[in-house]
C-alpha positions in Angstrom: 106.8 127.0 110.6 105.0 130.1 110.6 102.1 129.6 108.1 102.5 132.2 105.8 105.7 134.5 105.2 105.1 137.9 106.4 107.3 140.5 107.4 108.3 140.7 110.7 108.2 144.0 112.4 111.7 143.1 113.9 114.6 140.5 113.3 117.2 139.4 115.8 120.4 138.9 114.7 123.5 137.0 116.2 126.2 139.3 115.8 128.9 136.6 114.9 128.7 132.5 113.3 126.0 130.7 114.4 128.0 128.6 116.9 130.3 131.8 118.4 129.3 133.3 121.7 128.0 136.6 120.8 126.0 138.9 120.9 122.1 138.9 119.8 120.7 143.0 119.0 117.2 143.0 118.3 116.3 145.6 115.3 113.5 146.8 113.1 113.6 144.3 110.0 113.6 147.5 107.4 116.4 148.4 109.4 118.6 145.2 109.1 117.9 145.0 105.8 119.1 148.8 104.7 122.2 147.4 107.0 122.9 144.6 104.8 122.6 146.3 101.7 124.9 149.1 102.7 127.3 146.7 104.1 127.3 144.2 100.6 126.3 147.0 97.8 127.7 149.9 96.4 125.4 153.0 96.3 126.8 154.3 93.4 125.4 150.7 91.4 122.6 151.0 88.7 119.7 151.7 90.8 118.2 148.3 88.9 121.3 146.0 90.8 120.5 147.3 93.6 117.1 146.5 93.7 117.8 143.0 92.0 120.5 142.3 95.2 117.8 143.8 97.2 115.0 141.5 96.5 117.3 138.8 97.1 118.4 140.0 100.5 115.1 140.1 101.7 114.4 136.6 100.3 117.5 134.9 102.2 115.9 136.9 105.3 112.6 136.2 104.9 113.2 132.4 104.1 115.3 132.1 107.8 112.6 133.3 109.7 109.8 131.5 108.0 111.1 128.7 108.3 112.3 128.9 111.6 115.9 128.3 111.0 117.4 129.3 113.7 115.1 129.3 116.2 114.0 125.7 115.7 117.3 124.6 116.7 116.9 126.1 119.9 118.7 129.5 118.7 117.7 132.6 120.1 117.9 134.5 117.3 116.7 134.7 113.4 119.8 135.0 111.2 123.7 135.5 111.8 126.0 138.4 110.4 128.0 136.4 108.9 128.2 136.1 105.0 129.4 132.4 105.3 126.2 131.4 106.9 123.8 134.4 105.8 124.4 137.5 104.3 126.8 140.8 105.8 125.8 142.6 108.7 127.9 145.4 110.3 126.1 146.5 113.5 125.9 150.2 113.9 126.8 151.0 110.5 126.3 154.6 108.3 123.3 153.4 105.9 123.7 154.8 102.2 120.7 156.8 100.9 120.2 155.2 97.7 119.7 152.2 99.5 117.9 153.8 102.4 115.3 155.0 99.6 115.0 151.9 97.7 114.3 149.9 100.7 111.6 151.7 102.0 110.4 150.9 98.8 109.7 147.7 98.1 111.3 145.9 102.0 107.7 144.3 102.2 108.9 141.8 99.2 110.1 138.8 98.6 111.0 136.6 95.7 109.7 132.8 95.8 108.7 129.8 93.2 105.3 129.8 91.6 103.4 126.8 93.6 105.7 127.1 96.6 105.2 129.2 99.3 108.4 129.7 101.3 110.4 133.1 100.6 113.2 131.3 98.1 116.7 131.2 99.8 118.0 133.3 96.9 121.9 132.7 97.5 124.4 135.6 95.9 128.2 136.0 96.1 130.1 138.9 94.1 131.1 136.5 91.3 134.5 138.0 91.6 136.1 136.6 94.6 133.3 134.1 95.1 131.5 132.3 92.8 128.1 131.1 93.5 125.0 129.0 91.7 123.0 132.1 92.6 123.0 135.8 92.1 126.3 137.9 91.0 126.5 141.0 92.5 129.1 142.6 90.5 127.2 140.9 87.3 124.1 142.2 88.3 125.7 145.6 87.6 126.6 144.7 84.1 123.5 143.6 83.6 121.4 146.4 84.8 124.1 148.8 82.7 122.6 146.6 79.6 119.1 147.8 80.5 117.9 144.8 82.1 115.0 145.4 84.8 115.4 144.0 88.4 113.0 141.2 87.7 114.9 140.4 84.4 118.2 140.4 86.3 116.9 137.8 88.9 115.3 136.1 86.1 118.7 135.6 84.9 120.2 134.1 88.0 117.4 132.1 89.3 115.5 131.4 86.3 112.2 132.2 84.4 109.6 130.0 87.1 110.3 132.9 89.7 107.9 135.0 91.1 108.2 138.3 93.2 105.4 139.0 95.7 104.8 142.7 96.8 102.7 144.4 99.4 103.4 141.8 102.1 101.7 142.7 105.7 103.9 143.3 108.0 103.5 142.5 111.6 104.9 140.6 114.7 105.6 137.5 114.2 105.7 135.4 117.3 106.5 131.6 117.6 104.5 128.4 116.0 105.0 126.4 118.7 101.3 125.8 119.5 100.8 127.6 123.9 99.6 124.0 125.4 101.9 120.9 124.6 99.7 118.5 122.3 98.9 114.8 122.9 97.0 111.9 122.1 93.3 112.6 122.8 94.0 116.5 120.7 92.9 117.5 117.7 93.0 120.5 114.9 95.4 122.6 112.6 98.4 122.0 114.9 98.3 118.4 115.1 97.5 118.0 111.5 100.3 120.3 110.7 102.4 117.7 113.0 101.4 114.8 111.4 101.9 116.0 107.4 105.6 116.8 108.3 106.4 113.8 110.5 105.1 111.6 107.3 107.6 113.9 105.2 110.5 113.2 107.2 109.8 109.2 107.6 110.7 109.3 104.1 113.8 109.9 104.9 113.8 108.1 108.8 111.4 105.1 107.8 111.8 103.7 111.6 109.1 106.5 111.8 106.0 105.0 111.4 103.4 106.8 109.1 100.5 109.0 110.7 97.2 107.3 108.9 94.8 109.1 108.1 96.4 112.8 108.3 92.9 114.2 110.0 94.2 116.3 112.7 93.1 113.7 115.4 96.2 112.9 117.6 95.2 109.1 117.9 97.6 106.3 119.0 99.0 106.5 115.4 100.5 109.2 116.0 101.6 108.9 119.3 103.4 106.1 118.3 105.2 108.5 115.5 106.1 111.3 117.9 108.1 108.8 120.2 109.6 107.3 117.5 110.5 110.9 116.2 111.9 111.4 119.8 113.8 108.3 120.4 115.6 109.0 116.6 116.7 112.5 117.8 117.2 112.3 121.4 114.3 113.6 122.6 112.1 112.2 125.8 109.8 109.7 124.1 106.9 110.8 126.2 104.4 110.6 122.7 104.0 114.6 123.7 104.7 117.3 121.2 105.5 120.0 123.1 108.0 123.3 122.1 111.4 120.9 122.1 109.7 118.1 119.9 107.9 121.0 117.7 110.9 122.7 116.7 113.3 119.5 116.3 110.1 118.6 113.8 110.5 121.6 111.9 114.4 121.8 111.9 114.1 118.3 110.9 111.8 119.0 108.3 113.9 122.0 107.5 116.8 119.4 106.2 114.9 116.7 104.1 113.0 119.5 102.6 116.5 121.4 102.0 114.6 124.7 102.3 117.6 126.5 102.8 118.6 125.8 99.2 118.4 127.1 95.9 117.2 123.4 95.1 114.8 123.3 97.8 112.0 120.8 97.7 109.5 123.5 98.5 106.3 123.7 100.7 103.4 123.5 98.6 99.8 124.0 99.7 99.7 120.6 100.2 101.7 120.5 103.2 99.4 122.4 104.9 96.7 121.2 106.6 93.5 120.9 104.8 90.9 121.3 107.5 89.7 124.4 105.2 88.8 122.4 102.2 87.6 125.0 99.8 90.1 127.2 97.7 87.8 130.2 99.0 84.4 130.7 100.5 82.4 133.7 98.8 78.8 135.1 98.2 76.2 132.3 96.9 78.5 129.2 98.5 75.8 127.0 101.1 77.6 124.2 102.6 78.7 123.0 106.0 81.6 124.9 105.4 80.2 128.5 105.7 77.8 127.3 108.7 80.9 126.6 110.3 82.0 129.8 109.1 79.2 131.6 110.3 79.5 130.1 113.5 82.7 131.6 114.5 81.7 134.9 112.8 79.0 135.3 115.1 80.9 134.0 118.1 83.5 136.6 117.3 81.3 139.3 117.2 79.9 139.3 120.8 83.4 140.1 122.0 84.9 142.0 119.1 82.7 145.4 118.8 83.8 146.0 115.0 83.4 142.6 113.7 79.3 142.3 112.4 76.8 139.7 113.6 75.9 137.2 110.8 72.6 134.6 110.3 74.3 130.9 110.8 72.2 129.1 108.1 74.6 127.7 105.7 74.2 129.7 102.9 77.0 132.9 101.9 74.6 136.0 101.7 75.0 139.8 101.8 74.9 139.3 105.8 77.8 136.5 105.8 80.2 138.9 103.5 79.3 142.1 105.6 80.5 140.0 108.7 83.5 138.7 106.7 84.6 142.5 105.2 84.4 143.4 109.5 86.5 140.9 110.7 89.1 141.4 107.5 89.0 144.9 108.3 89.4 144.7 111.7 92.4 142.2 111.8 94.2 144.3 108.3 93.1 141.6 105.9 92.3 142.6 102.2 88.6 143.9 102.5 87.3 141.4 99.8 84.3 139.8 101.3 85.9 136.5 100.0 87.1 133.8 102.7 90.2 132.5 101.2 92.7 130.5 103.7 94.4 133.4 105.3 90.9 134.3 105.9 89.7 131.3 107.1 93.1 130.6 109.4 92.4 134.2 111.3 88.7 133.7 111.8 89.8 130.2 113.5 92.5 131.9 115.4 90.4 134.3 116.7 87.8 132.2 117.4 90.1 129.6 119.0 91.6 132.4 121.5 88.2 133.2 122.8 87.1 129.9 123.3 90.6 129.2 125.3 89.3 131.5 128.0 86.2 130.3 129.0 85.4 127.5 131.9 84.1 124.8 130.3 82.1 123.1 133.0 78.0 122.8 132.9 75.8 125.0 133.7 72.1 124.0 133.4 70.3 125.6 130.9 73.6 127.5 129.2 74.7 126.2 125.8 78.4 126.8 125.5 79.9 127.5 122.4 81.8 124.7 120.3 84.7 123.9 122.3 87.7 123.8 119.5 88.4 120.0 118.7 85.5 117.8 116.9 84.9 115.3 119.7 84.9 111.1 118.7 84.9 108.0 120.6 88.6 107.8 122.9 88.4 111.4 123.5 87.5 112.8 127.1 87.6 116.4 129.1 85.2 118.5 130.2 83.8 119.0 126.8 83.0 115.6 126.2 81.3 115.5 129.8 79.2 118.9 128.6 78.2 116.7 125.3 76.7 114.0 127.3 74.8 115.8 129.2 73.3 118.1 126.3 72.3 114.1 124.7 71.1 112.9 127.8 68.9 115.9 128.6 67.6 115.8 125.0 67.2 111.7 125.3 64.2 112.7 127.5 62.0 114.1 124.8 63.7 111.5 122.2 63.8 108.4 123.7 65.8 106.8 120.8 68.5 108.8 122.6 70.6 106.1 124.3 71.0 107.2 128.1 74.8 107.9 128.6 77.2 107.8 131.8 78.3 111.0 132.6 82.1 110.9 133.3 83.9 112.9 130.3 84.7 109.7 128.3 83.5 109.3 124.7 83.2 105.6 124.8 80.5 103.2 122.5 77.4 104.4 124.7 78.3 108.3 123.7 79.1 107.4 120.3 75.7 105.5 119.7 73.7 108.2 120.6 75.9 111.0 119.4 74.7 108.7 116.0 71.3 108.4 117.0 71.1 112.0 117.5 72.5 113.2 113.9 70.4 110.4 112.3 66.9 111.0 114.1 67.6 115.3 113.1 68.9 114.2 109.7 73.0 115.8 110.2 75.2 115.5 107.2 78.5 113.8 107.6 79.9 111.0 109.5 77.7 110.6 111.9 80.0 109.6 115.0 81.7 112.3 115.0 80.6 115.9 116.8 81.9 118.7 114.6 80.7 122.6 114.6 77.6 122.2 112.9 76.5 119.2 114.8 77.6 120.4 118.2 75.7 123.9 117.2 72.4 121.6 116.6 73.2 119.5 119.9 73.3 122.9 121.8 70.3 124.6 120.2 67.8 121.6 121.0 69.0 121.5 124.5 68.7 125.2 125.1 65.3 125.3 123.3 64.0 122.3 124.9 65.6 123.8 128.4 63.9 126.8 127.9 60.7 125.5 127.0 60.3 123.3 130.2 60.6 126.4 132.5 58.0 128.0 131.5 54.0 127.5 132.8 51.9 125.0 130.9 50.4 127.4 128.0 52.9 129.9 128.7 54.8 131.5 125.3 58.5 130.6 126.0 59.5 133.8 124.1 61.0 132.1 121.5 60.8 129.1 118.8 61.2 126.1 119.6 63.6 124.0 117.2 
């Protein structure tokens, strides 16, 4: 599941039932959906029906591709043509310019549920031949002839707790399927995102075992979830989420959830991962929160030309919401200097991809940049081995520093003095774990104290020392 609807600069579409050999044609989405309405709608309608059958053609669309409908059953395509499945498509058809205006209109909508995120699938039928729990197209022309407004049309169909969002960016949208297959020893947004729906669908499958605690680790927890996901649905139980097990997640998440429903169960903030704990960051916040913010600003800005350097101390200033207008700017965010959670998931994004480029191996005397995951004891990989030697260079100046092996593994010795370390410097938090604050500290102090010992006895090393 993509994480939040927007509208895709293209929609493919199978020209035919979903199981039929046919063809797939790939289309601008503004396109498809000025198809559809020419092929269901009248042009001659109250220009107020045809917005109110508009809205909900876009809704039906934008609800199949965010929730990966089709393509998380291992479809090559977005939506079918077919009205028994989807909604009418009639590929190369004369588009109607009442409808052709309309669209342009308002084709970056979508109607949905107020605490739910998902595009509602707002299901229609003519209400002449067909009759339908949703929308009725010929009755949303009696409607609109009363003088009922396209809201208060839909309102009439789908009830009063509906909401219609507007102004929706539009840009390619690509796969969720995370690039590198995840597995135990991984951590972040994507296994978190993993684990909160394989708990949903264990409802449902209880011979899945529960993920606990839903913390984006990928611990022996929740390997022993995934292969029990995989066993239940046919999949290799190698405890490895990659793109098979991923989609059969979400299309399995798609049923229990019924979010191809009028009734749907809906996806709530909740089932997103909360790694981004705050409902926004803005000016005058100080927490770990916007160090780790900063962080990643900063990082950003080395690479990225038009995104602006920023202080990392903690605390939300004039600086911090300069950087934050840049980056929103530069990646067609609202400009508001406030870090909500599309916000926040971008700057991690970005941050992320960067990161994903680089060797990490050691270089004396470099600090490398925080490498993605927060590192805790059972973890190994070149990060951990760059970690250990950071602690064991600085556990010559602070001998309560226990001296480490060097081999990549975060086992008790590497815990204990990742513990020492963010006791003796005073580090908030749980103090065996290394996240971006404390691997920012870890780095520092090694640089500085690196730095420092090349230089002559007396000699200014050009810089504080931390």
């Amino acid at each position: 599941m993509i994480r939040y609807p927007t509208i895709p600069a293209e929609i493919t579409v199978h020209l035919g039932a979903p199981n039929v050999d046919a063809q797939n044609v790939t289309l601008p989405f503004v396109d498809y959906i000025k198809n559809v309405a020419s092929s269901e709608l009248y042009p001659t309608w109250p220009r107020e029906a045809l917005k109110a059958n508009i809205y909900a053609q876009l809704s039906v669309a934008l609800n199949r591709v965010y929730t990966e409908y089709y393509r998380s059953a291992g479809r090559a395509f977005d939506i079918t043509s077919s009205p028994a499945y989807d909604q009418t498509f009639i590929y190369g058809r004369e588009i109607y310019e009442p409808i052709n205006e309309i669209v342009d209109e308002i084709f970056n909508s979508y109607l949905k549920r107020p605490r739910y995120i998902e595009p509602l699938f707002a299901a229609f039928c003519d209400g002449i031949e067909v009759q339908c729990d949703g929308l009725s197209q010929w009755g949303s022309v009696e409607l609109a002839r009363q003088g009922l407004t396209a809201f208060e049309i839909l309102q009439n169909y789908y009830g009063r707790n509906l909401e219609l969002i507007t102004d929706v960016e539009v840009e390619d949208v690509s796969g969720s399927a995370p690039p590198i297959p995840l597995r135990e020893g991984d951590s972040g947004y994507d296994v978190e995102s993993a684990q909160i729906k394989l708990n949903r669908i264990s409802t449902n499958f209880p011979s899945i075992p529960k993920v606990n605690p839903v913390d984006g680790f990928f611990d022996t927890g929740t390997t022993d979830a995934v292969k029990a996901f995989q066993n239940v649905f046919s999949l290799t139980p190698d405890g490895v989420i990659g793109p098979a097990t991923w989609y059969r997640i979400q299309n399995v998440y798609n049923g229990v959830k019924q979010l191809a429903s009028l009734n749907s169960e809906g996806v709530r903030i909740s089932d997103f991962p909360q790694s981004f704990q705050s409902t926004t960051l803005e000016e005058g916040a100080a927490s770990a929160e916007v160090l780790t913010l900063q962080y990643y600003l900063d990082y950003i800005s080395r690479f990225i030309n038009s995104v602006s350097s920023t202080a990392i101390d903690g605390s939300f200033g004039p600086r911090t919401k300069e950087a934050v207008v840049s980056f929103q700017r530069t990646y067609g965010l609202p400009e508001t200097g406030i870090v909500d959670r599309v916000t926040w998931d971008r700057i991690q994004s970005i941050y992320y991809s960067l990161i994903s480029a680089l060797d990490f191996s050691f270089i004396p005397g470099e600090a490398l940049p925080y490498p993605g995951r927060v590192l805790r004891e059972g973890l190994s990989g070149a990060d951990v081995r760059v970690l250990q030697e950071y602690l064991n260079y600085i556990g010559r100046v602070y001998p309560t520093l226990p001296v480490i092996t060097v081999d990549g593994y975060f086992g008790p010795r590497t815990k204990a003095a990742v513990s020492a370390f963010k006791t003796y410097f005073d580090l908030p938090g749980e103090k065996t774990r290394v996240y971006t604050q404390d691997w920012r500290a870890i780095a520092t102090i090694y640089q500085d104290l690196y730095d420092g010992a090349a230089v002559a006895e007396g000699q200014f090393p050009g810089q504080t020392i931390s």
